[in-house]
KEZA-26804 format. One record per residue: residue in one letter; x, y, z of N, C-alpha, C in turn. Coordinates in steps of 0.05 Angstrom, whole numbers, plus 5000, padded with zeros to 4 digits. Each point is the difference from the previous one (the first is absolute). Example, Ala and Ser with C-alpha at 12.3 -4.5 7.8 and 13.67 -1.06 7.14 Angstrom:
A526448865156498250245000501850245000;S499350214986501650245001498550225014;
REM end
This chain:
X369464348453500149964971502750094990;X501949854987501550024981499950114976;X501950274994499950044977501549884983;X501050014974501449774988500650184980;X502650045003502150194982501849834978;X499650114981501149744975502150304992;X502949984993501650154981500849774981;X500150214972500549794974502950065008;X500949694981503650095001500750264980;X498650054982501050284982500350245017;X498349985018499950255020502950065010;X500749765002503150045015502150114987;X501650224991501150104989502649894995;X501049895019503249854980499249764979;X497549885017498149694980500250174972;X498450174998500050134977501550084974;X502550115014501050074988503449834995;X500349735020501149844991498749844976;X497650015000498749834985500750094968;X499950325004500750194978503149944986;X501749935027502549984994501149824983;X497249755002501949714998499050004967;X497150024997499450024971501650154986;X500150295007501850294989501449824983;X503049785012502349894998499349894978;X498049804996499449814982500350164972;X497950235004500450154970502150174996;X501350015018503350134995501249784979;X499849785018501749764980498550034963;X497849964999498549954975500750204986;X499450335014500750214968503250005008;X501549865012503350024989499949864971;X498549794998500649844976498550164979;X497750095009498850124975501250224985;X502350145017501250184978502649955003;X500649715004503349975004501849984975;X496649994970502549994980499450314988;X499650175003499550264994503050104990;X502449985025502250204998501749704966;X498849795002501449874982499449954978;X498750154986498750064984503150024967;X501550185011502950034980501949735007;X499549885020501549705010498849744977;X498150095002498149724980500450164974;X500350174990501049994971502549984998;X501749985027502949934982501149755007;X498649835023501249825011497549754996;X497950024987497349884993499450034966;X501050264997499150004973498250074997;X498050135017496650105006500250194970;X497450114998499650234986497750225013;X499250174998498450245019496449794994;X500350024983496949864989499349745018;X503349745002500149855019499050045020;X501550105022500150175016497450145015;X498450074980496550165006499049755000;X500749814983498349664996500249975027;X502449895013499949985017499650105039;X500050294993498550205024496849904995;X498849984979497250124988498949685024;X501749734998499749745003498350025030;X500750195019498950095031497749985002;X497750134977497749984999497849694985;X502149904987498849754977497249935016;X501149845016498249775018497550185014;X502350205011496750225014498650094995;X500150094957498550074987498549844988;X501549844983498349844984498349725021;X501749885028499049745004498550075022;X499150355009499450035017500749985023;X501749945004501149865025499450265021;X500650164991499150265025497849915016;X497950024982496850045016499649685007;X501749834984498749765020502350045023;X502050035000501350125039498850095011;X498850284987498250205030497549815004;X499149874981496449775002501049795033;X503949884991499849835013500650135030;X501850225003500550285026497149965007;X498050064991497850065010498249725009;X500449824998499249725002501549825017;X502550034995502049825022501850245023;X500150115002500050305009503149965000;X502150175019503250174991502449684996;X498749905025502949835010499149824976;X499149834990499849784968501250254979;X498750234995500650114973502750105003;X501050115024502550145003502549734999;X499349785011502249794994500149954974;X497349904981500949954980501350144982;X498650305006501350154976503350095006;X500949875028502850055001501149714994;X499349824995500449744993500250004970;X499050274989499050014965502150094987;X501450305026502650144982502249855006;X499349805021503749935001500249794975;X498049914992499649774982500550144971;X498650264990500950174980502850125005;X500750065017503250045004501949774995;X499349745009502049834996499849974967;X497750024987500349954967501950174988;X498950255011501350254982502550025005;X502349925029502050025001501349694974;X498849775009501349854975499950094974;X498449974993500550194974501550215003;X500250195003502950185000502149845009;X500549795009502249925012501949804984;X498349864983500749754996500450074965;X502149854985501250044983498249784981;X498149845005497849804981498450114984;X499650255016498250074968500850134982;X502450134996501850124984498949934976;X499050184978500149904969497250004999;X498749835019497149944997497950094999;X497350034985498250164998497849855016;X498050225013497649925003497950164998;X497749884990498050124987501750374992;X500849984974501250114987502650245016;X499949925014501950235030502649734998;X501850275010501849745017499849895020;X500449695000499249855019500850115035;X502750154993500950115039497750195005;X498350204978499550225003496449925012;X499149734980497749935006499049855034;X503449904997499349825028500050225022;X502150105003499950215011497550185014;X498850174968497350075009497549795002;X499849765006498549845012500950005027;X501949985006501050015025498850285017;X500750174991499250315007497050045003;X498749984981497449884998498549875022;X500749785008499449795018500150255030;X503450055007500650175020497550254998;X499350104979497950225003498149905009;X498849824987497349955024500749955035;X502349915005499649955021500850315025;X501250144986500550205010498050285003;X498149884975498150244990498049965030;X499349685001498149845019500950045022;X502249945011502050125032498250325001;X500250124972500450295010497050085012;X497649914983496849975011500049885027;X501449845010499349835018501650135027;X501750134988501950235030497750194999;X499150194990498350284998497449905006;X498849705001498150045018501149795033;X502649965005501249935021498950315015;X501850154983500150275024497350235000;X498049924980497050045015498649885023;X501649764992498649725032501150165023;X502650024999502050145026499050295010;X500050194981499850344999496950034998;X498549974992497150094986500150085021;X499150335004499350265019501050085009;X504049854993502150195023501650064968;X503049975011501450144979500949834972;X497450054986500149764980501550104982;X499450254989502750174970501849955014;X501050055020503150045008501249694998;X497849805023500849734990501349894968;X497850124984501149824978502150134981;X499450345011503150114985502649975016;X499349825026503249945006499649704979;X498549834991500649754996500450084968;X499350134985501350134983502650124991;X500450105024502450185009502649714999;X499149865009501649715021500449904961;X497649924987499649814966502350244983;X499850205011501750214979503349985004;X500549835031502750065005501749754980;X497649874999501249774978500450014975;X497950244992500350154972502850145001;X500750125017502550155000502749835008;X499549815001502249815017501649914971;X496649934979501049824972501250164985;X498850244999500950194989503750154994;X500450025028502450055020502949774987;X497449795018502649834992500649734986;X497749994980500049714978502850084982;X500350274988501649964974503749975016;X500050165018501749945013501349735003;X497649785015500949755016501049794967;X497250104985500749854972502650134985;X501750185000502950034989502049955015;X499049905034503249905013500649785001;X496749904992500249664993500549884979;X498950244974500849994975498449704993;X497550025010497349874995497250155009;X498149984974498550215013497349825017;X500149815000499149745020499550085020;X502450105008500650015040497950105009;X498950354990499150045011496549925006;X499349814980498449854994499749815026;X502449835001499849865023500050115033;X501250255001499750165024496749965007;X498850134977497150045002497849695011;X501249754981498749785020501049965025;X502350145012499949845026497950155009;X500950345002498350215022497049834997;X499350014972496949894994499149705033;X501749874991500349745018499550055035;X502150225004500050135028497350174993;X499150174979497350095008497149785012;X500449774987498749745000498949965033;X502849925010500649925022497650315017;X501650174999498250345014497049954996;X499549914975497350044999497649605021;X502749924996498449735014500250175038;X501950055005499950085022497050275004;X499550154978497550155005497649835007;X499749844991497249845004500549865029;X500850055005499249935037499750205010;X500750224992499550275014497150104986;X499349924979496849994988497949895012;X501149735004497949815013500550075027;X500450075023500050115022497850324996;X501150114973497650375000497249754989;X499649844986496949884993499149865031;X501949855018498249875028499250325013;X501850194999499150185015497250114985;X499750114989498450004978497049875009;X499949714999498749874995498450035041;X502349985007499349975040498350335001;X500650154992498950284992496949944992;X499349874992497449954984498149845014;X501449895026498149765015498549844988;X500849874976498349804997498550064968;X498850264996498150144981502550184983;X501249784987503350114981497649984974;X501450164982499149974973502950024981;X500849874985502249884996500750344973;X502450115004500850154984500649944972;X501449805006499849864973498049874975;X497350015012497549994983500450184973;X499249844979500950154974498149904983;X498750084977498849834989500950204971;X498849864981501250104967498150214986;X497849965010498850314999501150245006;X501949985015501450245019501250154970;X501749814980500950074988499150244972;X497049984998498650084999499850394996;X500049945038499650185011502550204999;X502049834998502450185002499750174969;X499749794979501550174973497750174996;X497650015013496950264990501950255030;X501849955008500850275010501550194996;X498550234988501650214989503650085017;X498750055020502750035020502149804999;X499649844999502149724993501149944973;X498050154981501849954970501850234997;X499550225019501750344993502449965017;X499249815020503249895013502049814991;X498349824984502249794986500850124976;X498750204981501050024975502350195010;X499750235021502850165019502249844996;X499149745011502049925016502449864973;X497949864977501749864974500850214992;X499650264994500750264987502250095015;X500450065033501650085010502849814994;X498749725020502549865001500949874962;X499150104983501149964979502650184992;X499850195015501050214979502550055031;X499749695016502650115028501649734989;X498549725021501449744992501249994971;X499250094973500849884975502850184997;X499650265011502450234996502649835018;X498249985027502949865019501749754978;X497749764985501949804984502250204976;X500150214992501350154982502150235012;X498550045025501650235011503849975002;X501049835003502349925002501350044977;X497549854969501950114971499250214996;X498750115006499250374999502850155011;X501249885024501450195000503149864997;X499749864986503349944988498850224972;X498249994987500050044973499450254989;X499250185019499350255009502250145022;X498949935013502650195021503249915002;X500449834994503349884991500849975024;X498149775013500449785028501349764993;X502349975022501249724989498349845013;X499449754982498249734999500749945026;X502649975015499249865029499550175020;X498450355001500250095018496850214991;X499649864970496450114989497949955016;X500149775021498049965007500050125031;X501650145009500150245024498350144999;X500250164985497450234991497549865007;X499149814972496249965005500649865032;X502149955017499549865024498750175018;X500750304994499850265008496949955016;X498249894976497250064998498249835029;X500849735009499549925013501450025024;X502350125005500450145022498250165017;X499750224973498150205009497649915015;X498849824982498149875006499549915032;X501849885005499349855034500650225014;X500250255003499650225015497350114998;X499650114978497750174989497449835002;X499949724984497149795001499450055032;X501349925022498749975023499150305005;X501550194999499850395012497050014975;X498749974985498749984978497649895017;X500849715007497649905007498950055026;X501950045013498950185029498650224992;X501050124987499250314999496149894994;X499149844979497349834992499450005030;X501749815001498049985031499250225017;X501650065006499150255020498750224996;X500250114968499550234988497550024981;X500549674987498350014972500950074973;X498750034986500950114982500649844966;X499649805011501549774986498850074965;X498250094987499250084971502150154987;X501250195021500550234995503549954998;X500549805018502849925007501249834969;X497949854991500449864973500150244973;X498550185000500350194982502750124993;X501950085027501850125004501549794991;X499749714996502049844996499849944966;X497750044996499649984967502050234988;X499350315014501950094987503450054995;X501049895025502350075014500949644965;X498349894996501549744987499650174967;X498750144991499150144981502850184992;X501850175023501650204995503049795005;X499449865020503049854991500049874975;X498749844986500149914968500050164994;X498350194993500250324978503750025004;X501249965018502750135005501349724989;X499749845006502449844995499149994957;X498450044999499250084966502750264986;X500650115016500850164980502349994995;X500449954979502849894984502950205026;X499550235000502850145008500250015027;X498449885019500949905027501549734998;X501950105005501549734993501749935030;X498550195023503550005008498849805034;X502349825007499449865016498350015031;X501450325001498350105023496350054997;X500150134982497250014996498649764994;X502349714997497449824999499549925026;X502050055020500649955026497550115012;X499250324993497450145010497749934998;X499849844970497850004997499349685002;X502049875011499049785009499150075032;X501350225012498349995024497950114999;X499150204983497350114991498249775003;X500949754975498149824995500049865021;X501849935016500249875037496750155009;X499850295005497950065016497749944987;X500250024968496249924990500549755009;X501349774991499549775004499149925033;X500050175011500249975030497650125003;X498550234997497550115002497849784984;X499849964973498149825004499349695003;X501449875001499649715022499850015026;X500750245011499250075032497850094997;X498850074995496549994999497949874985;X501349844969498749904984498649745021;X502649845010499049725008498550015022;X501150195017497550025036497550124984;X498950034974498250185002497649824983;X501949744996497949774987498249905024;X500349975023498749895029497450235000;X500850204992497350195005497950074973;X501049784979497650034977499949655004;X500749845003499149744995500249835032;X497349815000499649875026502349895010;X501349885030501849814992499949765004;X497749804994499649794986501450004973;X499450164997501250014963501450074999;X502350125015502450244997502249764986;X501049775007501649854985500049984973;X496549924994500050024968499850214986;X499550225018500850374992502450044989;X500949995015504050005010500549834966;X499149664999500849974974499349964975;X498450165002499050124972500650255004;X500750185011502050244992502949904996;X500349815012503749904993499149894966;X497949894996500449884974498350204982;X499550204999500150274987503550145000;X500650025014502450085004502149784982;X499849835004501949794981500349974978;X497650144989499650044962501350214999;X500450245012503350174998503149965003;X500149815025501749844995501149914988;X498249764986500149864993501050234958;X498250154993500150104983500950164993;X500950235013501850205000503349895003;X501549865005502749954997500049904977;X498249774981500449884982500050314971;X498250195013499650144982503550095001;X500450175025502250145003502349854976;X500449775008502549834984499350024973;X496649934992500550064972500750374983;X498850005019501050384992503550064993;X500849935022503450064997500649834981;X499649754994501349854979498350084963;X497750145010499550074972500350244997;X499250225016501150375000502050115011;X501549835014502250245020503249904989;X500349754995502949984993501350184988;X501950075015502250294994502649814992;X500349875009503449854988500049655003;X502749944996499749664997503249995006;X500349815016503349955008500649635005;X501949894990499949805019502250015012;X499449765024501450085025499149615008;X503049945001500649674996498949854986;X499250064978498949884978496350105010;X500150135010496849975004499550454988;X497549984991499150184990498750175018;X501250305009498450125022499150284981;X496850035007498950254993500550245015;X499750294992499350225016497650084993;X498450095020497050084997499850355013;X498150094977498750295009497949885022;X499950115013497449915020497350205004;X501150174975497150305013497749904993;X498749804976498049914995498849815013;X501349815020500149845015498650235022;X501750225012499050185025497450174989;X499050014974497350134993498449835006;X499349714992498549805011499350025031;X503149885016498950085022498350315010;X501050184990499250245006496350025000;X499249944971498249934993497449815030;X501549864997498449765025499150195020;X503150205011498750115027498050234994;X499650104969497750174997497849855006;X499549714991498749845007499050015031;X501149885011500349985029498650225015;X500950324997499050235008497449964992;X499249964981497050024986497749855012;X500449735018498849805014501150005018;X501950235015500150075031498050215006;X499150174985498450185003496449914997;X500249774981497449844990499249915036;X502449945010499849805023498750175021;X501250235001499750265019497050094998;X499050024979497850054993497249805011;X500949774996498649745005499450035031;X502750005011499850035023497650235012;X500350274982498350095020497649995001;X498749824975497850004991498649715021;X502249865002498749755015501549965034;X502050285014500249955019501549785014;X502249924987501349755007502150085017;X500350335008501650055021502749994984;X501150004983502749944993502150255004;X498650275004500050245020500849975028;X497849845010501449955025501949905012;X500350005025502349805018499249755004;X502549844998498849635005499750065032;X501550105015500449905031497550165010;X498749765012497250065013500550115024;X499150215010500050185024497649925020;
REM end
């Protein structure tokens, strides 16, 4: 008699973690664009004519579609129905298509003068463009985090996805680094716009090449099962249901819009924060907040290992509520002015930002089934998107109605200076928030046992 030994391909450890590699890439390319116009923020009011209020119009544009047209939860409905390789092409097929809008419009000298639906026409097309790119990037991002549950579930799943984090952050820091730069040697702020569709294009390509390495882990998979497979992808709309009556799942998504409100909306400002505050020259402001995602691809993975192996993960998000709580409290107070200290306390905010997304996201697989984990995944992304989406628009109206400190022009175009401490109480505010429903979460946990204490890596 024959025994009959089946190994999945996930088992195999380079399968794995190439697999990790190739997606990682894709969302490197996507958040380059998502904060590539952050450092150009003083470029579009002098060379665009923007205004701060503009400006939030157009950050706020990221969320439109994912809030209002839903587009989130029908991605994770369709993740969960057509399973990675359909939702992961299209939604990379979605941002290069919102990138090519949003670079014409900045690019092209046609809409000059022109209004739409009461905005200027560059500013509207633009954030339709941005818009469009959000859903597809928001959708990539659901559709990688349950990639690397398919891959990891019972080995090193925190660490997995805080390197693929780590990998999405180097692109945060890349735009950061080097958009305002590429846009003053070109003396168009376009370019770096167009940088962003090729990488997008080459991400394209990475992610078509994943799906052969997918469909090879589903035959293994399936040969695993002899015959009596029950299809993972089974989903039905009741599920949905099930998700929003779970306490544990609403104390993680409201974290997560509270946390990442009061990080992503600061990163779109951080650059005029510190021309306008710390007396950073405009092509070398966006160094500093680059600071933050540096940090990041060290710490997210050392973070998420530590989950795995140790546990802890309730407790790991707490520490991150507060550590975001004392850097805004600091960047608030009018008489820190001085460049180094913002230098500090952007690495301060490097380690919260790094403590809770290394345990928030591995810790959704252990309160929700994963049949349903895609449409988990996006309906916390589209909880999260109403901060997004709402917190920059606020930010811009704030500075343009409470903070203006001066008025200069500079080539015929009109540039503001802004106080920013009311701007950093808001945020501050959020992460009291945040702390308050990290602890809700902690509590939950011990009441219903979801292990979020514990270690992912099964012994």
């Amino acid at each position: 008699m024959t025994e009959k030994v089946h190994k999945l391909l996930s088992e195999s450890k380079t399968a794995r973690w190439t697999a990790l590699g190739v997606v990682a890439f894709t969302m490197l390319c996507g958040y380059y664009l998502a904060d590539v116009m952050a450092p150009l923020k003083p470029l579009l009011e002098s060379q665009k004519g923007w205004s701060s209020t503009e400006y939030g119009f157009f950050t706020s544009a990221y969320g439109w579609f994912n809030v209002f047209l839903l587009m989130l939860i029908f991605g994770g409905i369709i993740l969960d129905k057509m399973g990675v390789r359909f939702t992961g092409m299209m939604a990379t097929i979605i941002m290069v298509i919102g990138t090519a809008i949003k670079y014409w419009a900045i690019s092209t000298h046609s809409l000059d003068g022109a209004m739409l639906f009461g905005w200027k026409a560059q500013v509207t097309v633009a954030a339709i463009g941005y818009a469009i790119f959000g859903v597809g990037v928001e959708i990539a991002g659901i559709t990688v985090s349950k990639i690397i549950v398919k891959w990891f579930k019972g080995k090193e799943m925190a660490l997995a996805m805080g390197l693929e984090m780590a990998t999405a952050r180097m692109g945060t820091a890349l735009a950061l680094a080097t958009s305002a730069p590429i846009a003053k040697a070109m003396n168009d702020v376009s370019v770096p716009i167009l940088l962003c569709l090729i990488m997008l294009c080459i991400g394209l390509i990475a992610f078509f090449i994943y799906t052969f390495m997918d469909k090879k882990l589903d035959a293994s998979i399936a040969a695993g099962k002899d015959g009596s497979e029950e299809s993972e992808e089974e989903f039905r709309l009741n599920d949905i249901k099930m998700i929003f009556t779970n306490k544990g799942w609403w104390y993680i998504a409201i974290l997560c819009v509270l946390f990442y409100s009061a990080v992503f909306p600061f990163l779109k400002y951080a650059s005029d924060l510190m021309v306008n505050k710390f007396g950073v020259d405009e092509s070398l402001a966006g160094l500093i907040p680059s600071l933050l995602p540096f940090g990041t691809m060290i710490l997210t993975p050392t973070f998420g290992n530590l989950y795995d192996r140790k546990g802890k993960g309730a407790t790991i998000m707490i520490l991150g509520a507060i550590l975001l709580i004392f850097v805004h409290a600091m960047f608030a107070i009018p008489f820190i002015n001085n460049w180094i200290m913002a230098i500090l306390l952007i690495i301060v905010l490097g380690v919260g930002f790094s403590l809770v997304p290394s345990a928030m996201w591995p810790s959704v697989p252990k309160i929700i089934p994963e049949k349903q984990l895609g449409t988990a995944y996006a309906m916390i992304f589209w909880v999260q998107n109403w901060g997004l989406m709402g917190v920059p628009a606020l930010i811009g109206w704030v500075l343009d109605k409470y903070c203006i400190t001066g008025t200069k022009i500079v080539d015929g175009a009109t540039i503001h200076s802004y106080n920013y401490t009311l701007p950093m109480i808001i945020f501050m505010c959020l992460g009291f928030l945040a702390l308050i429903f990290a602890f809700l979460l902690k509590a939950e946990d011990k009441k219903k046992g979801y292990g979020l204490q514990l270690p992912n890596i099964k012994k």
